[in-house]
PyMOL Python script that loads the backbone (N, CA, C, O; Angstrom):
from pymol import cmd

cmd.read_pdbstr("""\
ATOM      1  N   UNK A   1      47.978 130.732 261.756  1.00  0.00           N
ATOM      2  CA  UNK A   1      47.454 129.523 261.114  1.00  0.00           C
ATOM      3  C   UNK A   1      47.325 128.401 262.141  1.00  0.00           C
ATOM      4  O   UNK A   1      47.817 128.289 263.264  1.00  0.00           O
ATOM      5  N   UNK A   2      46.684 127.763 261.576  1.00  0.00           N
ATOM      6  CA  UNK A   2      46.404 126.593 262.734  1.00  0.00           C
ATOM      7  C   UNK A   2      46.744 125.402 263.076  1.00  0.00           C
ATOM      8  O   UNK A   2      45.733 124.776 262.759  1.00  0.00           O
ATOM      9  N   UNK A   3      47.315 124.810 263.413  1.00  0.00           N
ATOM     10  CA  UNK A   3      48.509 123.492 263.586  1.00  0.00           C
ATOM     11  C   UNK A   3      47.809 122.551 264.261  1.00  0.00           C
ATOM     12  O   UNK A   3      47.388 122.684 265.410  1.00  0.00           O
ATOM     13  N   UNK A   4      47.650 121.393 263.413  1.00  0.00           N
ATOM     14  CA  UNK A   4      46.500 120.265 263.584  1.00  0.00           C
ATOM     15  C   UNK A   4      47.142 119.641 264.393  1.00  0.00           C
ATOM     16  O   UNK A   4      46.647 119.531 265.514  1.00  0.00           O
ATOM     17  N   UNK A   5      48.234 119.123 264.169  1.00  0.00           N
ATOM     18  CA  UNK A   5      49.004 118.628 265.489  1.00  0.00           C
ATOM     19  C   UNK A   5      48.946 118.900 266.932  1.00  0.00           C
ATOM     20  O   UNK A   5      49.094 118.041 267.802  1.00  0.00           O
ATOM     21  N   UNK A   6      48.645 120.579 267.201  1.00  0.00           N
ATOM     22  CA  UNK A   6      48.742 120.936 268.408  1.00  0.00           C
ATOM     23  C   UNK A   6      47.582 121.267 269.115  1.00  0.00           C
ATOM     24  O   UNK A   6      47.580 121.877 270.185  1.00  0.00           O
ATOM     25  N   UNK A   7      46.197 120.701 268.273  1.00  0.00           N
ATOM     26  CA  UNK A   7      45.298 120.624 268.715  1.00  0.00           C
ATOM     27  C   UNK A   7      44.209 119.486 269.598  1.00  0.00           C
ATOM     28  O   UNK A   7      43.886 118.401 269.115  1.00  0.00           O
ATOM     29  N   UNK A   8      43.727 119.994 271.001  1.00  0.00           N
ATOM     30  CA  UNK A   8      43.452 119.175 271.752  1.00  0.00           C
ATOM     31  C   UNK A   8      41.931 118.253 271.370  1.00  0.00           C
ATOM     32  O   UNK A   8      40.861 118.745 271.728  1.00  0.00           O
ATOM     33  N   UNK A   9      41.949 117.214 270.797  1.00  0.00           N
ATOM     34  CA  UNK A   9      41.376 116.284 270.040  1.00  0.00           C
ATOM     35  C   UNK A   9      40.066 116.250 271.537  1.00  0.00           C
ATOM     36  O   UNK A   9      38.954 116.370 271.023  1.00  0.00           O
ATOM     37  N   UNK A  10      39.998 116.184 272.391  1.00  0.00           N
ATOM     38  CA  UNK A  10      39.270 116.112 273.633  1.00  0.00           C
ATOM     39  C   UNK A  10      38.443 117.609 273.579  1.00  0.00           C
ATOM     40  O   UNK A  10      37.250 117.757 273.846  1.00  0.00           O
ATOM     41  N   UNK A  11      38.988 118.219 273.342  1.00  0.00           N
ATOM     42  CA  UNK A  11      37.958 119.314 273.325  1.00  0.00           C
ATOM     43  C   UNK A  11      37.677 120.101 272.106  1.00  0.00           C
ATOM     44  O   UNK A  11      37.212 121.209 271.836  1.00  0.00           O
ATOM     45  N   UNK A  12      37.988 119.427 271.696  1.00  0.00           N
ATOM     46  CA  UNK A  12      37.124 119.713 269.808  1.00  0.00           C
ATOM     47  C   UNK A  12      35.915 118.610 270.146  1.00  0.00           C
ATOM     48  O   UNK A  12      34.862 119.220 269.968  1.00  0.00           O
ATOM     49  N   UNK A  13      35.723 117.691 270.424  1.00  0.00           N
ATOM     50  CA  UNK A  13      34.891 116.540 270.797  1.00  0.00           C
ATOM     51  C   UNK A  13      33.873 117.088 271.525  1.00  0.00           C
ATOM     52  O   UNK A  13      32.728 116.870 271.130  1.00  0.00           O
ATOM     53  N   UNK A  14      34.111 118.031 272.912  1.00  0.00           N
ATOM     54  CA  UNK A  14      33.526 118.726 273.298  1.00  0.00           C
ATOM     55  C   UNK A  14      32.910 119.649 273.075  1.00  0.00           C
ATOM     56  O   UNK A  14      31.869 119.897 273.682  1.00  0.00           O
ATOM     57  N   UNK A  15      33.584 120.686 271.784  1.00  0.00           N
ATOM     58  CA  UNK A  15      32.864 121.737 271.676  1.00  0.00           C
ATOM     59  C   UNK A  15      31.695 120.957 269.865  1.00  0.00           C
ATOM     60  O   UNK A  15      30.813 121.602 269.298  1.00  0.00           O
ATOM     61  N   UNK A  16      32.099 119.739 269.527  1.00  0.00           N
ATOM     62  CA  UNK A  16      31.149 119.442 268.743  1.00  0.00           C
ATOM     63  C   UNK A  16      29.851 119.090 269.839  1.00  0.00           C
ATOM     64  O   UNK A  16      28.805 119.738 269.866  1.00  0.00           O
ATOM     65  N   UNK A  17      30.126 118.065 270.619  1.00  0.00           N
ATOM     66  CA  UNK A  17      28.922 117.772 271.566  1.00  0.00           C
ATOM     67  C   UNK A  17      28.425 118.755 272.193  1.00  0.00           C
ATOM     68  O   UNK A  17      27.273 118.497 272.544  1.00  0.00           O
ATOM     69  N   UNK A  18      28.925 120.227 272.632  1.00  0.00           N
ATOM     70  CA  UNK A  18      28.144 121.550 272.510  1.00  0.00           C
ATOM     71  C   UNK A  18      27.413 121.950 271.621  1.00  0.00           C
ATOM     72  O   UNK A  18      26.395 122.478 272.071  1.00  0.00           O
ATOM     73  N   UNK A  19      27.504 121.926 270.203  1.00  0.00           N
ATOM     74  CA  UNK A  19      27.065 121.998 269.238  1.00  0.00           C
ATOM     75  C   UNK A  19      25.957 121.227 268.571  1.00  0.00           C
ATOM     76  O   UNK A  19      25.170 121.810 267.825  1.00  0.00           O
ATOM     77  N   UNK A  20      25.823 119.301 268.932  1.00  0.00           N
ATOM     78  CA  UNK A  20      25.160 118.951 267.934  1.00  0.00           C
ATOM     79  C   UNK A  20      24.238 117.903 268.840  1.00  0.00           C
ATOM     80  O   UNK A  20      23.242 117.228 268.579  1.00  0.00           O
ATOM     81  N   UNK A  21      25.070 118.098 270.057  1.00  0.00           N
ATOM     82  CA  UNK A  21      24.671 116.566 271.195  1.00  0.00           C
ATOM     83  C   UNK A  21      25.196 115.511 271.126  1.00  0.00           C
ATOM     84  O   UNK A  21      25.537 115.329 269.958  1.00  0.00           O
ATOM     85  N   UNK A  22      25.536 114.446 271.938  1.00  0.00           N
ATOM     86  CA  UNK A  22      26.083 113.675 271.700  1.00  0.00           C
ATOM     87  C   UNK A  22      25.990 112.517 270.455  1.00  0.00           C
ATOM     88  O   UNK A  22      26.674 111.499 270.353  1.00  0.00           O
ATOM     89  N   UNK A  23      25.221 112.866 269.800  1.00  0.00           N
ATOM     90  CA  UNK A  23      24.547 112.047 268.461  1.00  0.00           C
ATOM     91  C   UNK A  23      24.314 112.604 267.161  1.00  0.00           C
ATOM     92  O   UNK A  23      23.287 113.282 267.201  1.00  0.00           O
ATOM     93  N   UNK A  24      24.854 112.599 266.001  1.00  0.00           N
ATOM     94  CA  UNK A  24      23.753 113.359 265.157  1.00  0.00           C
ATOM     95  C   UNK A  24      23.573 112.172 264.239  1.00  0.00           C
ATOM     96  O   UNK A  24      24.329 111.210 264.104  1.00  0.00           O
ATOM     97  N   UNK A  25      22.111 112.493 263.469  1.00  0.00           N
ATOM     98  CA  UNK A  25      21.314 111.483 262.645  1.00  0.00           C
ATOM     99  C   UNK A  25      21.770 111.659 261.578  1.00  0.00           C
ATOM    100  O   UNK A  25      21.018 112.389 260.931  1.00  0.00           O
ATOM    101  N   UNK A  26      22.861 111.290 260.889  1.00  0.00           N
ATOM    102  CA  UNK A  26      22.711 111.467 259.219  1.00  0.00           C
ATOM    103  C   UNK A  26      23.522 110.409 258.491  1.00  0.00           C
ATOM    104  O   UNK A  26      24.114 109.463 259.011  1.00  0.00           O
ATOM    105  N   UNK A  27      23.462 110.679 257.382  1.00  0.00           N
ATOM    106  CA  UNK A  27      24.070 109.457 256.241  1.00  0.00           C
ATOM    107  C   UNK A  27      25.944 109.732 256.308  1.00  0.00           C
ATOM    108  O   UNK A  27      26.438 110.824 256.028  1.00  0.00           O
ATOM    109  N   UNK A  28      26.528 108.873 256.604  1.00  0.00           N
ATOM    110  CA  UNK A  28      28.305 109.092 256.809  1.00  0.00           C
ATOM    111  C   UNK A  28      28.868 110.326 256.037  1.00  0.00           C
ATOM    112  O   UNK A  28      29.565 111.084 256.711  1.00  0.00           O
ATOM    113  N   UNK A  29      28.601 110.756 254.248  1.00  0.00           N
ATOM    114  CA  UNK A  29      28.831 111.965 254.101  1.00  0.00           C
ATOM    115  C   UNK A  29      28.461 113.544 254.427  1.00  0.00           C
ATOM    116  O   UNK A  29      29.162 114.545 254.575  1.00  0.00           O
ATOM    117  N   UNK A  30      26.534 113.219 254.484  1.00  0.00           N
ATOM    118  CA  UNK A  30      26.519 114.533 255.165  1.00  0.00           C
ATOM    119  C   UNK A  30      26.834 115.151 256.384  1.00  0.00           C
ATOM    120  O   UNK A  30      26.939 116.358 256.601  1.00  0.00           O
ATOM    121  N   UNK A  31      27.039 113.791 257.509  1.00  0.00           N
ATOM    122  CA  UNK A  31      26.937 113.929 258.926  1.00  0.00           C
ATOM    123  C   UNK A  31      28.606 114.798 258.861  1.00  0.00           C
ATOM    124  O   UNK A  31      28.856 115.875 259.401  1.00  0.00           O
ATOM    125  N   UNK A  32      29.445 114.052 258.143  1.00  0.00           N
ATOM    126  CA  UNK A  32      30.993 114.400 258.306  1.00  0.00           C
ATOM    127  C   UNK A  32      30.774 115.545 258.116  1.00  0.00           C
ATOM    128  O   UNK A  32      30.904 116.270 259.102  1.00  0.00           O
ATOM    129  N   UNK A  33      30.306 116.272 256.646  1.00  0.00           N
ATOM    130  CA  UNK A  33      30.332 117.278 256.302  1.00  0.00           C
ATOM    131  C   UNK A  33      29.750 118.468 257.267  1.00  0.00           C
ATOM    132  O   UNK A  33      30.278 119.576 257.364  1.00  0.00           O
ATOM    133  N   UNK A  34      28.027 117.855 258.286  1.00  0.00           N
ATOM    134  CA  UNK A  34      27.637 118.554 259.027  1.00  0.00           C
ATOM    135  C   UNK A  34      29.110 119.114 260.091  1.00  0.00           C
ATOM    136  O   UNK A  34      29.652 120.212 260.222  1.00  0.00           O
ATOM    137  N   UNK A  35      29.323 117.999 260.593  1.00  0.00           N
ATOM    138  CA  UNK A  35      30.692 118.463 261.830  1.00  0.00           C
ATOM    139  C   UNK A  35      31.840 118.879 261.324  1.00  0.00           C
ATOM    140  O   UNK A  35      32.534 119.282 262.258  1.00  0.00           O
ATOM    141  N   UNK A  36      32.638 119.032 259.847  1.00  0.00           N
ATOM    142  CA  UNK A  36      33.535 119.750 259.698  1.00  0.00           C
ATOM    143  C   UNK A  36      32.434 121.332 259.361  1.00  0.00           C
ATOM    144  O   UNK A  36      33.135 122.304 259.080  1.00  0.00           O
ATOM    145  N   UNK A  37      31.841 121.444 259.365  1.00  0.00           N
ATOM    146  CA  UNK A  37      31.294 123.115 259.157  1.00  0.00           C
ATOM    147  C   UNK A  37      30.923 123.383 260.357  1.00  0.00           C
ATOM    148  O   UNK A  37      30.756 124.600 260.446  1.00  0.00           O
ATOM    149  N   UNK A  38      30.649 122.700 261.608  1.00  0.00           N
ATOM    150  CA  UNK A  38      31.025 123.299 262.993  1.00  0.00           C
ATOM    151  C   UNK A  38      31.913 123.346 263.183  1.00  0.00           C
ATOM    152  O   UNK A  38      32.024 124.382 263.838  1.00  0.00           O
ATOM    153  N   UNK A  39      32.937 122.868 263.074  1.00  0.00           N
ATOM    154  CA  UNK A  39      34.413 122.516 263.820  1.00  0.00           C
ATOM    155  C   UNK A  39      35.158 124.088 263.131  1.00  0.00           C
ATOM    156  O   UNK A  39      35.821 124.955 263.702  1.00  0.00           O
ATOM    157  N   UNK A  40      34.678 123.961 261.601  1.00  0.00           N
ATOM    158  CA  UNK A  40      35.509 125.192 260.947  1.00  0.00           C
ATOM    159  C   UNK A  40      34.957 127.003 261.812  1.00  0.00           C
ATOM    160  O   UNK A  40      35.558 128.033 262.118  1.00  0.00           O
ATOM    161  N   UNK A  41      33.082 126.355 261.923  1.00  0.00           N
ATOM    162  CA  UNK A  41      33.102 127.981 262.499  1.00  0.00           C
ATOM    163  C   UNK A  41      33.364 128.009 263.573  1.00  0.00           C
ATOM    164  O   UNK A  41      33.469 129.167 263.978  1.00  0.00           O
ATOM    165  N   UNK A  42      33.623 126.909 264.661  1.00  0.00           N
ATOM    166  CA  UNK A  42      34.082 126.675 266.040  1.00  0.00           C
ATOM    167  C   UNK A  42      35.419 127.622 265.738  1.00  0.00           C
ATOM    168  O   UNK A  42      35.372 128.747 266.238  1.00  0.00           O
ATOM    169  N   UNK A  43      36.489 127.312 265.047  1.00  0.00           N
ATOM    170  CA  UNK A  43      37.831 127.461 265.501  1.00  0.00           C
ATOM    171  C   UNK A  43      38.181 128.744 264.602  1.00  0.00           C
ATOM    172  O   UNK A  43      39.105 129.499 264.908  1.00  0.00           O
ATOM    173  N   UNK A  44      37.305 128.952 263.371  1.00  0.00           N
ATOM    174  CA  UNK A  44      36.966 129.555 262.839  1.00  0.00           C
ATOM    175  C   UNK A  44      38.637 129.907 261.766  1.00  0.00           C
ATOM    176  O   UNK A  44      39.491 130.793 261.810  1.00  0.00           O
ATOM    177  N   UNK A  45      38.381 128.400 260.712  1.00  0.00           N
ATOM    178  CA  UNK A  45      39.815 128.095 260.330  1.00  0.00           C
ATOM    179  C   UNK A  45      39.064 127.701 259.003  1.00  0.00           C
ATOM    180  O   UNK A  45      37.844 127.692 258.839  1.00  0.00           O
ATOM    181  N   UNK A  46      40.056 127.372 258.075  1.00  0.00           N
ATOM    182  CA  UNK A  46      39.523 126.744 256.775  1.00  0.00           C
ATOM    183  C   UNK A  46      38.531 125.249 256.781  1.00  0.00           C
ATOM    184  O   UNK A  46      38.663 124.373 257.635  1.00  0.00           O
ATOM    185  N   UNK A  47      37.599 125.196 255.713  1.00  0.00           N
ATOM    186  CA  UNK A  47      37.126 123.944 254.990  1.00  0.00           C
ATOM    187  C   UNK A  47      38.109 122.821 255.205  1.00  0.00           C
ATOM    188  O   UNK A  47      37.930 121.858 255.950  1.00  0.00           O
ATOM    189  N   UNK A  48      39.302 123.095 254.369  1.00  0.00           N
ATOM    190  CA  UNK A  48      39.940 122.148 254.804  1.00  0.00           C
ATOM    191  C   UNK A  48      40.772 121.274 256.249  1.00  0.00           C
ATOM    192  O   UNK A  48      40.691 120.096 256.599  1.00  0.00           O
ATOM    193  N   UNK A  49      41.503 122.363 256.800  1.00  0.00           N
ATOM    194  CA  UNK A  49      41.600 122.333 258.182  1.00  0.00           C
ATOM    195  C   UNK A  49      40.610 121.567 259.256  1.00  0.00           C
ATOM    196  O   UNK A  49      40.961 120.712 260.069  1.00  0.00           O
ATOM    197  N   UNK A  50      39.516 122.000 259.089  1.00  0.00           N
ATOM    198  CA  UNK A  50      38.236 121.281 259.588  1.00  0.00           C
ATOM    199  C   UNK A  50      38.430 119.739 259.196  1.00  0.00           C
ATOM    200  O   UNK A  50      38.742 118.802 259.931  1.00  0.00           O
ATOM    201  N   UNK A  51      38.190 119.748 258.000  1.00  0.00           N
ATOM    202  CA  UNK A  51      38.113 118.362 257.202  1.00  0.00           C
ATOM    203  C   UNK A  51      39.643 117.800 257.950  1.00  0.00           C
ATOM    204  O   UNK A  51      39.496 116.586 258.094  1.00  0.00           O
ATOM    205  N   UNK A  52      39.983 117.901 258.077  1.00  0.00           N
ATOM    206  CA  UNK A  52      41.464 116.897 258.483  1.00  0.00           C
ATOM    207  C   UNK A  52      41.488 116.809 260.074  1.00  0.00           C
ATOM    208  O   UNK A  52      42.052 115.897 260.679  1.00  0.00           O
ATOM    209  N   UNK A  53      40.812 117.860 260.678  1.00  0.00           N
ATOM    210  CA  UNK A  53      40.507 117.647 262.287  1.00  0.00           C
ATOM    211  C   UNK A  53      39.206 116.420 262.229  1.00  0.00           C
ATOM    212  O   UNK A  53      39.156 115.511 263.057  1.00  0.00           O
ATOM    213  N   UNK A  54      38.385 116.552 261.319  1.00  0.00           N
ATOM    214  CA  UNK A  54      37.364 115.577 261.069  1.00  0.00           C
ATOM    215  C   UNK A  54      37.870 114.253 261.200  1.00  0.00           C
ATOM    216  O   UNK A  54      37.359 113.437 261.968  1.00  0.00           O
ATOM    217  N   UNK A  55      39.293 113.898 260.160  1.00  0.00           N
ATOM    218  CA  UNK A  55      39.260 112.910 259.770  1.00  0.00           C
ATOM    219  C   UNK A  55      40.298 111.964 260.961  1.00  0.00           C
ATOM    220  O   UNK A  55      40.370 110.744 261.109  1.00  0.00           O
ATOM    221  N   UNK A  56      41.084 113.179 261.753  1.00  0.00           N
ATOM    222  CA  UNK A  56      41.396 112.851 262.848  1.00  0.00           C
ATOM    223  C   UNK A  56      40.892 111.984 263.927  1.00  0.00           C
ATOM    224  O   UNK A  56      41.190 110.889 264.405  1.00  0.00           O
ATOM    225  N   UNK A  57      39.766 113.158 264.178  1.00  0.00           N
ATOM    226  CA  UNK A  57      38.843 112.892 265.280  1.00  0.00           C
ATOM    227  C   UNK A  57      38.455 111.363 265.249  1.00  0.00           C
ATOM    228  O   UNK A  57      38.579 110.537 266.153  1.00  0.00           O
ATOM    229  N   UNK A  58      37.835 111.162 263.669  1.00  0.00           N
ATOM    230  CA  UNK A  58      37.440 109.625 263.270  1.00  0.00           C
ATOM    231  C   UNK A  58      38.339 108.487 263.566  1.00  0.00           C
ATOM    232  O   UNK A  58      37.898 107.378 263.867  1.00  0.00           O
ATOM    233  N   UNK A  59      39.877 108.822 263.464  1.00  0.00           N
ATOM    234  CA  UNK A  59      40.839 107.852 263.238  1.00  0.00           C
ATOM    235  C   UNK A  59      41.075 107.714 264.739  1.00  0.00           C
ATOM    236  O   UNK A  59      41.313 106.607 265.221  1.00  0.00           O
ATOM    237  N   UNK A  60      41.023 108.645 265.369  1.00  0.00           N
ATOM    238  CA  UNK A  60      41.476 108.272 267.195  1.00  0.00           C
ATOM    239  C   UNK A  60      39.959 107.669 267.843  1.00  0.00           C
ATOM    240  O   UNK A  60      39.917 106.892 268.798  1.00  0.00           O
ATOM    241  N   UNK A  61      38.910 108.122 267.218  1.00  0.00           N
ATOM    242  CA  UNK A  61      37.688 107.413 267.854  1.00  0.00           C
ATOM    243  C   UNK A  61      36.823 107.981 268.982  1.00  0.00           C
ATOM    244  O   UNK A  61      36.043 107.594 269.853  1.00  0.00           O
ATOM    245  N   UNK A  62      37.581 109.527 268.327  1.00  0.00           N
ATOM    246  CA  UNK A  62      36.551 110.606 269.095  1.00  0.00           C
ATOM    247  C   UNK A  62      34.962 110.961 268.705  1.00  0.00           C
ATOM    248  O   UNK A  62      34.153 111.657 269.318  1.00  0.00           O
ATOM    249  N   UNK A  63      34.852 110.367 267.704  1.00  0.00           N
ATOM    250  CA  UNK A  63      33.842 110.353 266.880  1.00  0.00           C
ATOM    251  C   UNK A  63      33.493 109.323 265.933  1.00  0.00           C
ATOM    252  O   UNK A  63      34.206 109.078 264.960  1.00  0.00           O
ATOM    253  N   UNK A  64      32.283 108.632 266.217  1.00  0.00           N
ATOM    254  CA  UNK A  64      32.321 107.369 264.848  1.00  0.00           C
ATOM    255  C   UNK A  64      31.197 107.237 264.363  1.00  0.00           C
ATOM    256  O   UNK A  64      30.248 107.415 265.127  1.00  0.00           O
ATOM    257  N   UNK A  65      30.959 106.926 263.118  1.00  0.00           N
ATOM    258  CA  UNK A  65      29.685 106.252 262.306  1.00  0.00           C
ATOM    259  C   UNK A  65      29.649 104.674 262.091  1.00  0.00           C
ATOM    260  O   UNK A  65      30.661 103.978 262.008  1.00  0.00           O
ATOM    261  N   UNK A  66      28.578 104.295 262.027  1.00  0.00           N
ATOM    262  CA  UNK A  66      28.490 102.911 262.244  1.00  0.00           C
ATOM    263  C   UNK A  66      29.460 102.121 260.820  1.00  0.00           C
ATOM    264  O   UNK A  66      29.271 102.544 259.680  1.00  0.00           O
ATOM    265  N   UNK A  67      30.168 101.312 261.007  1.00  0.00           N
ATOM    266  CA  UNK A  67      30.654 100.384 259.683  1.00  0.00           C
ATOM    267  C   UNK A  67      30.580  98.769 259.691  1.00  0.00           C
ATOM    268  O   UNK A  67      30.088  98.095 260.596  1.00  0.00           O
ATOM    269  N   UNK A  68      31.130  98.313 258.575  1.00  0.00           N
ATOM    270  CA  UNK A  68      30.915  96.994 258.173  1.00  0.00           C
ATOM    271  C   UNK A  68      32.351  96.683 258.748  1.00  0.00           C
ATOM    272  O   UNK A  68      33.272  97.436 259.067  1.00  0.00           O
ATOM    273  N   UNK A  69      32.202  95.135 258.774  1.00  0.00           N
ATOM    274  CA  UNK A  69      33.724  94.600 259.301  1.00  0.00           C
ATOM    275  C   UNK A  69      35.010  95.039 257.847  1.00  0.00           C
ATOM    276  O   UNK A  69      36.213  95.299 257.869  1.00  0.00           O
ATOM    277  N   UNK A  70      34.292  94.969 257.063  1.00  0.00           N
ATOM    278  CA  UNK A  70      34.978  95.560 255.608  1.00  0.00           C
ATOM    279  C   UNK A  70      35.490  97.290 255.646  1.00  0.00           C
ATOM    280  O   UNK A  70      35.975  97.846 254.660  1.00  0.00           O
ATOM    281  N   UNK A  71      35.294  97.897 256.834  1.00  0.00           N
ATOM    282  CA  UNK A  71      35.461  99.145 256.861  1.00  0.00           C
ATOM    283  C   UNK A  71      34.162 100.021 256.312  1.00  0.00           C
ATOM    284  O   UNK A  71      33.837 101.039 256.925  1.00  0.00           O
ATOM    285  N   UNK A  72      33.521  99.644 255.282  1.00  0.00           N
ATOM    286  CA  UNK A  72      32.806 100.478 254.333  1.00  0.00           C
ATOM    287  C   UNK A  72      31.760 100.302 255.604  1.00  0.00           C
ATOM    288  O   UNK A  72      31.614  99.495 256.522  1.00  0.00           O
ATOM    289  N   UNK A  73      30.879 101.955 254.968  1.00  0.00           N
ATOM    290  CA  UNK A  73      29.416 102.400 256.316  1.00  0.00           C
ATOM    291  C   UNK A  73      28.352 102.095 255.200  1.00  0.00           C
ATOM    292  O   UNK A  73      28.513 101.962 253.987  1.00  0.00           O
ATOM    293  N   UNK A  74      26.948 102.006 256.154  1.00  0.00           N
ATOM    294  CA  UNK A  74      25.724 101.493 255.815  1.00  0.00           C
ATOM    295  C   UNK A  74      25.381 102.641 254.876  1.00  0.00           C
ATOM    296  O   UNK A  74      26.067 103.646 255.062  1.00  0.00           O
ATOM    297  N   UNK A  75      24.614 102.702 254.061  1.00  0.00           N
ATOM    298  CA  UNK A  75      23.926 103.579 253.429  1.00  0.00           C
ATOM    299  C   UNK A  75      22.628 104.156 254.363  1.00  0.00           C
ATOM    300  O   UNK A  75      22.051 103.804 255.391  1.00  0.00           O
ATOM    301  N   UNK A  76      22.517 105.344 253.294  1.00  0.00           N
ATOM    302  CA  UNK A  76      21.309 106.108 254.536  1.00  0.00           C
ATOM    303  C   UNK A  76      21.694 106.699 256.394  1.00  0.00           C
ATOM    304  O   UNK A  76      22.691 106.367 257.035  1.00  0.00           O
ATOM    305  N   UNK A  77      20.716 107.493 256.816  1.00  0.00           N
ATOM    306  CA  UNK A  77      21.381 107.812 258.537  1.00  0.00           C
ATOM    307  C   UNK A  77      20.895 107.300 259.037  1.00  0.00           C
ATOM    308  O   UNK A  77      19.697 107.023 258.972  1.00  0.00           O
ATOM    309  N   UNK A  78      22.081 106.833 260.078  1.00  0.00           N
ATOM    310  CA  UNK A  78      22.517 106.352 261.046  1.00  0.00           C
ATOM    311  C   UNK A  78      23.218 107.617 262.168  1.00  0.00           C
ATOM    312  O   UNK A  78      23.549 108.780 261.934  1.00  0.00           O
ATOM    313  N   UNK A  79      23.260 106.792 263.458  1.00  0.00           N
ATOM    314  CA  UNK A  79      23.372 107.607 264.371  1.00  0.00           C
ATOM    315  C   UNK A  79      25.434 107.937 264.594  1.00  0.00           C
ATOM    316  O   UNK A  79      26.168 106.989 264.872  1.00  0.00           O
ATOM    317  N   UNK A  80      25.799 108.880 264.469  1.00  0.00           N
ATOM    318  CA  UNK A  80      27.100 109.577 264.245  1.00  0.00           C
ATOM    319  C   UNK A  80      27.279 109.621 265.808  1.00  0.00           C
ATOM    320  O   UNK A  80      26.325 110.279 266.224  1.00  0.00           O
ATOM    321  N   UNK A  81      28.096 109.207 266.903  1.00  0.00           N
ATOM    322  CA  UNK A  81      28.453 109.037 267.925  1.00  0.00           C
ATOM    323  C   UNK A  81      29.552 109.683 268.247  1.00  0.00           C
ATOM    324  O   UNK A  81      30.612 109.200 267.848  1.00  0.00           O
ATOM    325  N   UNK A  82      29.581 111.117 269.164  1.00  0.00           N
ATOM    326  CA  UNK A  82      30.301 112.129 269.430  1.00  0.00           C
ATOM    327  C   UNK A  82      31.179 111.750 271.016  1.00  0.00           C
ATOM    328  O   UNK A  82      30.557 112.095 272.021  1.00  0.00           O
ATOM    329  N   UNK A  83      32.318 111.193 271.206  1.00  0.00           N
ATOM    330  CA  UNK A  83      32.326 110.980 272.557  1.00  0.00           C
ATOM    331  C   UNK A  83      33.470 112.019 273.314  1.00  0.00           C
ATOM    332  O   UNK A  83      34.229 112.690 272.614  1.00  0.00           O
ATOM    333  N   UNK A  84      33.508 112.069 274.523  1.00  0.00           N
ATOM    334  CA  UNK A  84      34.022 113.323 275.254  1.00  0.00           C
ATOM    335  C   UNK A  84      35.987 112.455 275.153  1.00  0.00           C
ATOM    336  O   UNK A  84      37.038 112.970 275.535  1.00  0.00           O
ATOM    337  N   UNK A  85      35.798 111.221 274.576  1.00  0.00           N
ATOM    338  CA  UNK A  85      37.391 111.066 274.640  1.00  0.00           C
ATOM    339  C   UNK A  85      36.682 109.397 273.735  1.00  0.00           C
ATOM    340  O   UNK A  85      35.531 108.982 273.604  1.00  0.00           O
ATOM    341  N   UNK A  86      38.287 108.743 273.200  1.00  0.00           N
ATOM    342  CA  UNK A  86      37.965 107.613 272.271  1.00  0.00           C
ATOM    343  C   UNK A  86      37.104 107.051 272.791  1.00  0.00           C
ATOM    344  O   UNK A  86      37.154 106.930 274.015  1.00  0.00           O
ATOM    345  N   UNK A  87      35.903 106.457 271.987  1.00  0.00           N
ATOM    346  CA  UNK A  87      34.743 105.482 272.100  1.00  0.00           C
ATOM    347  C   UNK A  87      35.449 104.430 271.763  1.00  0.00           C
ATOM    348  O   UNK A  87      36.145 104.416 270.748  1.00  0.00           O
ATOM    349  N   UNK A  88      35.336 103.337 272.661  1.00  0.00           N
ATOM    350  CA  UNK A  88      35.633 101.995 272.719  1.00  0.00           C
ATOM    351  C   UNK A  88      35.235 100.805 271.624  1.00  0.00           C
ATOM    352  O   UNK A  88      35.580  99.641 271.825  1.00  0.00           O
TER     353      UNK A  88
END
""", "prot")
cmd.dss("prot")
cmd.show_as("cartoon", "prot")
cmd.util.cbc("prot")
cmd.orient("prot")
């Protein structure tokens, strides 16, 4: 099984930006949803598992979608920003 903890957040980042490029175009739910269904056949682990490396990735700033100072994201896609370590 797979232990989210002991996974290297830097190269999950990497093997999404193998996968999708450093950008993908979509609306904050499908885009998430696009990169937890790589990440899951990447490591090749559960829906959920994925989803919590997802939500990781987001919280350290390995990955971000555009938001409001309120936290909440724009409606419609926008560009999903994949970086090789936290985006600033």
């Amino acid at each position: 099984m797979l232990s989210v903890e002991e996974v290297d957040l830097a190269s999950l980042a990497d093997a999404l930006r193998a996968c999708v490029g450093p950008t993908l175009s979509a609306s904050y739910l499908r885009g998430k949803t696009l990169l937890r269904d790589v990440l899951a056949r990447h490591l090749r682990c559960s829906d959920h598992q994925a989803e919590e490396l997802i939500e990781t990735l987001e919280l350290q700033g390995f990955i971000r979608f555009p938001h409001y100072a309120d936290e909440t994201h724009p409606m419609g896609r926008r560009q999903w920003m994949i970086g090789r370590g936290p985006l600033g």
